[in-house]
C-alpha positions as CSV (number, residue, x, y, z in Angstrom):
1,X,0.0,0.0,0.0
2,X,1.4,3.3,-1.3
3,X,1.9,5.9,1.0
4,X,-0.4,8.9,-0.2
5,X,0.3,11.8,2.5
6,X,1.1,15.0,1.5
7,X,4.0,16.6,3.1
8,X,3.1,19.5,5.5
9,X,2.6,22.9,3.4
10,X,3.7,26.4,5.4
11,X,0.6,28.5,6.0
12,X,1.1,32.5,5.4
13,X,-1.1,35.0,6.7
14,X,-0.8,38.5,5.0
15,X,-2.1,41.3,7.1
16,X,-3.4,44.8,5.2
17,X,-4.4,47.6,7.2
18,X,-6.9,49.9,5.1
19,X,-7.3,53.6,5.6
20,X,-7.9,55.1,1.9
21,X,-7.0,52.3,-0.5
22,X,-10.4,52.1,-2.2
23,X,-8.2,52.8,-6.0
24,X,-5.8,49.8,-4.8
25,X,-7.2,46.8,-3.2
26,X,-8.4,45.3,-6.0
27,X,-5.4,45.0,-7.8
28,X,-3.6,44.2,-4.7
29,X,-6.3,41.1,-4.1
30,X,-5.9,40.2,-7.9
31,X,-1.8,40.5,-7.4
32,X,-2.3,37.9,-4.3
33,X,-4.5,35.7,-6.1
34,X,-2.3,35.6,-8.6
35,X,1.0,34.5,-6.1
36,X,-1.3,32.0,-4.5
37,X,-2.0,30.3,-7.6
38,X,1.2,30.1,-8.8
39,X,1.9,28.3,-5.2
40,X,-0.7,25.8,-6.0
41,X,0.3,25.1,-8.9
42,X,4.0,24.8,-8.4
43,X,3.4,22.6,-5.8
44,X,5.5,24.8,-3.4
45,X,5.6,24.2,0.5
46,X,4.0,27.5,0.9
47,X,0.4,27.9,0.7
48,X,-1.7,31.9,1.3
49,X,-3.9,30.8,3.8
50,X,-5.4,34.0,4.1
51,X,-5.5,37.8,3.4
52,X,-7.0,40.2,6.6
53,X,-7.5,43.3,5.7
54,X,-8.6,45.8,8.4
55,X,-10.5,49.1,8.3
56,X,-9.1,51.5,9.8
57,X,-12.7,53.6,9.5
58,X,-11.4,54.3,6.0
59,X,-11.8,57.9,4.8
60,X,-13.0,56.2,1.1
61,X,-15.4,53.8,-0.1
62,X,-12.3,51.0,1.1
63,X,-15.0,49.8,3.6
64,X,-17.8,48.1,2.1
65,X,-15.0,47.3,-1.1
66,X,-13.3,44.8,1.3
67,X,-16.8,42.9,2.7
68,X,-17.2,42.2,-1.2
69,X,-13.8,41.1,-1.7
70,X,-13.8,38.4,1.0
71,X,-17.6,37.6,-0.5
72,X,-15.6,36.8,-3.6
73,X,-12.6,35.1,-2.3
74,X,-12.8,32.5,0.9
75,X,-9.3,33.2,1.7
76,X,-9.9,37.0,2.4
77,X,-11.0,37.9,6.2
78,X,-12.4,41.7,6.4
79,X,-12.0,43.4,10.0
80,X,-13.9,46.8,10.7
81,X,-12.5,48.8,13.4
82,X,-14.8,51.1,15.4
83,X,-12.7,54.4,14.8
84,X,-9.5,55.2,13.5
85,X,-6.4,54.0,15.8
86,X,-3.6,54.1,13.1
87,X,-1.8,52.2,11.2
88,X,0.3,50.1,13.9
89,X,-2.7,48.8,16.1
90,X,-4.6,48.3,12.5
91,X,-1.6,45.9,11.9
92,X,-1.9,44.8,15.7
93,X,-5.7,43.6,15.2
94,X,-4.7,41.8,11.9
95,X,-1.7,40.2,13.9
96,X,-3.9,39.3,16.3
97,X,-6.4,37.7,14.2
98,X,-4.1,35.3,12.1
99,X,-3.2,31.9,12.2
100,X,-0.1,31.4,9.2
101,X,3.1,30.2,10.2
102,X,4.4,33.1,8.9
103,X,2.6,36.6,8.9
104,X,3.2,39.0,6.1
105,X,2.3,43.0,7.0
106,X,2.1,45.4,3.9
107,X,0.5,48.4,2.6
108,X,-2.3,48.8,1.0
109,X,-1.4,50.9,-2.6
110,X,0.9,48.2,-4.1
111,X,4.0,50.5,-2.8
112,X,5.0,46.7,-1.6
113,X,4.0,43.9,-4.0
114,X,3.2,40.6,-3.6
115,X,5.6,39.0,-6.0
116,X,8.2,40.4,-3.2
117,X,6.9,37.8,-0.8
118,X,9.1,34.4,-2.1
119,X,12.1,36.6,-1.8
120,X,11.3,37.3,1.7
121,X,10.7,34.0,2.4
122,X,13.4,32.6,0.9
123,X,15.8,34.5,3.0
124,X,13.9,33.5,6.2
125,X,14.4,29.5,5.0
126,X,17.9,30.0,4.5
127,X,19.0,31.9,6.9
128,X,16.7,30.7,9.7
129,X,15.5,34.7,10.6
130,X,12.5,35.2,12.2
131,X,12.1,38.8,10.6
132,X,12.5,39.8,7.3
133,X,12.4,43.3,6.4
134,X,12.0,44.8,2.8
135,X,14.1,47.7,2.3
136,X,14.1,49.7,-0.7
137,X,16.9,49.4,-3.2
138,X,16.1,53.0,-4.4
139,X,14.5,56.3,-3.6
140,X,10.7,55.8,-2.8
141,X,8.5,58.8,-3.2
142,X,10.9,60.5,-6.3
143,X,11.1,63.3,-3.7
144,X,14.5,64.5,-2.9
145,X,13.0,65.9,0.5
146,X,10.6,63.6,1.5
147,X,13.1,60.5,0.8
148,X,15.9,62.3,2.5
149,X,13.6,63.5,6.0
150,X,12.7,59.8,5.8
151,X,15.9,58.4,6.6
152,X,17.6,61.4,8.5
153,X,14.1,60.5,11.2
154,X,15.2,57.1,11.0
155,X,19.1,57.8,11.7
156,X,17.9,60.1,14.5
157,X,15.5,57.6,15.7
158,X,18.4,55.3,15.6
159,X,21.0,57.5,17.8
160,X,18.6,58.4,20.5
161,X,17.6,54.5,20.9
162,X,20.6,52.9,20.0
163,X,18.8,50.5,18.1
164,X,20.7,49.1,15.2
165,X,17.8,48.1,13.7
166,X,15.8,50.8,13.6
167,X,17.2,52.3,9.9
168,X,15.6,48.9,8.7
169,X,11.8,49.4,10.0
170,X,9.5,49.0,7.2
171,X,6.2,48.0,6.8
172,X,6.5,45.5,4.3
173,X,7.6,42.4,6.7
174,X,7.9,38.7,6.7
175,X,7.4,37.3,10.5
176,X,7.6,34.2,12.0
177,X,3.7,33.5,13.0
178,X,4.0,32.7,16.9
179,X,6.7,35.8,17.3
180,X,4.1,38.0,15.6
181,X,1.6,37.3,17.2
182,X,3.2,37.6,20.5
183,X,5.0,40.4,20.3
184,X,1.6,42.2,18.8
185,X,-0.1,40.5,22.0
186,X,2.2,42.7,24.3
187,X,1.7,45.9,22.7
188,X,-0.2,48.9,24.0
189,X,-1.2,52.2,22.5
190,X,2.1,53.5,22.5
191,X,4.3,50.3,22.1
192,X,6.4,50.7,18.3
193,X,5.6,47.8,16.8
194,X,8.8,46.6,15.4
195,X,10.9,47.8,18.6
196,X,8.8,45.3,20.5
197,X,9.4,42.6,18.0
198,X,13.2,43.2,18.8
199,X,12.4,42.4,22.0
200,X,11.3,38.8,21.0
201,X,14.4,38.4,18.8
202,X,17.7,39.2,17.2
203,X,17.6,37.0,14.0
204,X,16.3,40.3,11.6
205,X,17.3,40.6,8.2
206,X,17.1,42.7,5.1
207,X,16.2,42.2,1.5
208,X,16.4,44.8,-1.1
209,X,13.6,45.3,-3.2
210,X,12.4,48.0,-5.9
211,X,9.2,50.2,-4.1
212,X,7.6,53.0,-5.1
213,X,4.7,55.0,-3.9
214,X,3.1,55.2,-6.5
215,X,0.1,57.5,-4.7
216,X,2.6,60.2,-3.3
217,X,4.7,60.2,-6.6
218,X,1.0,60.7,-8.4
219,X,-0.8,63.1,-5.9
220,X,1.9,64.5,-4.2
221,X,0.1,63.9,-1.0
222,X,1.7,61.8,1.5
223,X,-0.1,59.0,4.0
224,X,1.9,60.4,7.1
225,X,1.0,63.8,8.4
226,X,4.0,65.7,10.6
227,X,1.7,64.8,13.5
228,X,2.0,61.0,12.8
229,X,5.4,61.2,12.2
230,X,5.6,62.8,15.9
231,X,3.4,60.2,17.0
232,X,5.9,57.4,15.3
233,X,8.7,59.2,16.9
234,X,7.2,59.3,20.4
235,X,6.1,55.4,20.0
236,X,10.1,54.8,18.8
237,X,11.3,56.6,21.9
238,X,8.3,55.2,24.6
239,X,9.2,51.7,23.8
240,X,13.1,51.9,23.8
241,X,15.8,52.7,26.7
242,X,17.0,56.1,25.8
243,X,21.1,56.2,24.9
244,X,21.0,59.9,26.1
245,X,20.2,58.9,29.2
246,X,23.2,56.5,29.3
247,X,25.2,59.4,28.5
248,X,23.7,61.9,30.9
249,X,25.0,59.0,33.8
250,X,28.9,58.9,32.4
251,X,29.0,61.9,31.7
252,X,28.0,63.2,35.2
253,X,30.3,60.4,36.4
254,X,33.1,61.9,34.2
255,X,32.1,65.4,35.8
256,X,32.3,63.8,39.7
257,X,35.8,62.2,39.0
258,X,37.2,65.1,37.3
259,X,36.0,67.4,40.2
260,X,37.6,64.8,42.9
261,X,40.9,64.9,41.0
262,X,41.2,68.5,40.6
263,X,40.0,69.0,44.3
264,X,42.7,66.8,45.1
265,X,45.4,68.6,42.9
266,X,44.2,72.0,44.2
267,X,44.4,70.9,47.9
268,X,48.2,70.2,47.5
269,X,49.0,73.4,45.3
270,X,47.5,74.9,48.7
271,X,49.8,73.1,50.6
272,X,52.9,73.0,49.0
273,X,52.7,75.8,47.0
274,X,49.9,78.5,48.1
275,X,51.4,81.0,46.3
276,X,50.8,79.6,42.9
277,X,47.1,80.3,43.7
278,X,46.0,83.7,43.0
279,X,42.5,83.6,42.8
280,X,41.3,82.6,46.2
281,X,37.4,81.2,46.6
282,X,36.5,80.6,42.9
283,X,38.6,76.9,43.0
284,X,36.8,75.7,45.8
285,X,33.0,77.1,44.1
286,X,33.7,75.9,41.0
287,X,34.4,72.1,42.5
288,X,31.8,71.9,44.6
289,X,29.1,72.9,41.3
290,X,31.3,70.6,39.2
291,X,30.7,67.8,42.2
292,X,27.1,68.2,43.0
293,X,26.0,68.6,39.5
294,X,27.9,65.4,38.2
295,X,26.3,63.8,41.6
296,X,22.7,64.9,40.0
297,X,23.2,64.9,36.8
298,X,24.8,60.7,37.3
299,X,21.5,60.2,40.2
300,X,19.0,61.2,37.8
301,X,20.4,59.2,34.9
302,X,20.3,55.9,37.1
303,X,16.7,57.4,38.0
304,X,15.3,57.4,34.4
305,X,17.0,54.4,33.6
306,X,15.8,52.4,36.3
307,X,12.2,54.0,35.2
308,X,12.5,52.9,31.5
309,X,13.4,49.5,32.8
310,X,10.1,49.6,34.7
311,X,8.2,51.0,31.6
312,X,9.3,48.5,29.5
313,X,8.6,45.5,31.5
314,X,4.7,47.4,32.3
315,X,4.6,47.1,28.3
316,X,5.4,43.3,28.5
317,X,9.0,43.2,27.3
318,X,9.5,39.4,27.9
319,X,12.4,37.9,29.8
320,X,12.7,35.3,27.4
321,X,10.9,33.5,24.6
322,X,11.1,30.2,22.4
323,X,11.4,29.6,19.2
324,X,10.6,26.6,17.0
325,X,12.5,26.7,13.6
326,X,12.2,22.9,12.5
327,X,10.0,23.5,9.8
328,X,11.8,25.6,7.8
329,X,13.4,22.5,7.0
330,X,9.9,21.7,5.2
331,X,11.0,24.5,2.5
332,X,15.0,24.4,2.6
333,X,15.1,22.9,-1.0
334,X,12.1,25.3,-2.6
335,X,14.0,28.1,-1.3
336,X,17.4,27.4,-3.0
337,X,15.7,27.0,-6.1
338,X,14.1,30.7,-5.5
339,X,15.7,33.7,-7.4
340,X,18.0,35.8,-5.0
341,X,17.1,39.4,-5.8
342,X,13.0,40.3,-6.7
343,X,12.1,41.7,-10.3
């Protein structure tokens, strides 16, 4: 008797939030289709399980668009949020609500396409990551300013964190279902996403891939105001142990030792040779504000980091987590056969 069972087939969940993509998510759901077909019919260990896309009370007709979608397609799931939150706990919900091994998170105007997706996943299979983030190859919005304040908030972002991941934060990312889920479990209003999947894991990588937003390049209009881009900042900085306040401690240190050493170089000019000294009162002041204020300045630091500590464990930073990666196995051989680099 033949032994008929089908090998095990990697589920992937992709996760849309919608805000005004009403001119989009048809071709988006026709672009999936398409990739999940192709999986079928390659016989690839990969299979799109299902496509959630969630309504962030969309400003358009995106709404009601995505109830007749999933009327027309099984695999699509539509979500309706009660009010606009944003576009991380849009992302959260959809988290939240899937079941793939692997979660994909993307926009919703084809600035990240589908065909992307093998690439990511390829690089997960063969280098056993449990994030994979798409970063562009090439300027996004054709705007010299808009490109350039993008990265320059990123680098920032990066120096006040100290978070060498940070210049690599995309939406367009391939997770490892049980992390993503997790780590979206932990969030709160003001949790950054991807900081608090860092906190679940240090196997991140990058693959280049051509994206263009094609709405800003056409309209001119972007998708983040300069107050969500505050609010991103903010959610950056809650979620993460600031590296100023690192430096504020040593350098207060620095200030205490410094004022110790001089005090004690000063005291023996007095001794030995008083007459070197010519200004009398000022050495003495200008130790004791160089002492005190390092003593504050290195209190206060240990203060505030002791208080990030606390507000990152109240936002559920774990102390450890597990990982199973055995089934990437399952795809090892599919994903040596994929291309490297995306169209």
């Amino acid at each position: 008797m033949s032994d008929t069972t089908q090998p095990r087939r990697l589920t992937l969940s992709v996760v849309v939030p919608v805000y005004c993509g009403s001119d989009y998510l048809e071709a988006l759901v026709q672009a999936l289709d398409t990739l999940r077909r192709e999986w079928n019919e390659q016989g690839a260990p990969f299979v799109l399980a299902e496509a959630i896309f969630v309504d962030d009370a969309a400003i358009d007709q995106s709404g009601p668009l995505i109830d007749r979608l999933a009327e027309a397609h099984p695999w699509i799931v539509a979500l309706h949020l009660s009010r606009n939150f944003g576009q991380h706990p849009a992302t959260i919900v959809g988290i939240l609500h899937s079941a793939g091994d692997w979660v994909v998170t993307m926009d919703e105007d084809l600035q990240h396409r589908p065909e992307i997706i093998p690439t990511l996943l390829r690089k997960a299979m063969l280098d056993h990551a449990d994030i994979v983030y798409a970063k562009p190859a090439s300027a996004v919005h054709q705007s010299m300013f808009r490109d350039w304040s993008s990265r320059g908030f990123k680098r920032l972002m990066q120096w006040l964190t100290d978070n060498p991941n940070l210049p690599s934060f995309n939406s367009f990312r391939l997770i490892r279902g049980p992390l993503a889920r997790a780590a979206a479990s932990v969030c709160s209003h003001d949790t950054y996403l991807d900081i608090t999947l860092g906190w679940f894991t240090q196997s991140i990588r990058l693959v280049r891939a051509t994206m263009k937003d094609e709405r800003f390049i056409r309209t001119k209009r972007s998708g983040y105001s300069l107050k969500s881009l505050f609010s991103h900042g903010w959610r950056m900085i809650f979620s993460s142990q600031i590296k100023l306040l690192r430096i504020g401690s040593v350098l207060g240190f620095l200030a205490m030792m410094v004022s110790i050493l001089a005090g004690i170089y000063f005291l023996v000019m007095r001794l030995y040779a008083p007459m070197s000294i010519q200004v009398q009162g000022w050495t003495s002041l200008i130790l004791a504000v160089a002492f005190f204020g390092g003593l504050s300045a290195f209190m206060l630091g240990i203060a505030l980091q002791y208080l990030s500590s606390m507000i990152l464990r109240v936002h559920g930073k774990p102390t450890f987590f597990t990982i199973d990666r055995s089934a990437d196995a399952i795809a090892a051989e599919w994903a040596k056969a994929q291309p490297e680099h995306p169209a």
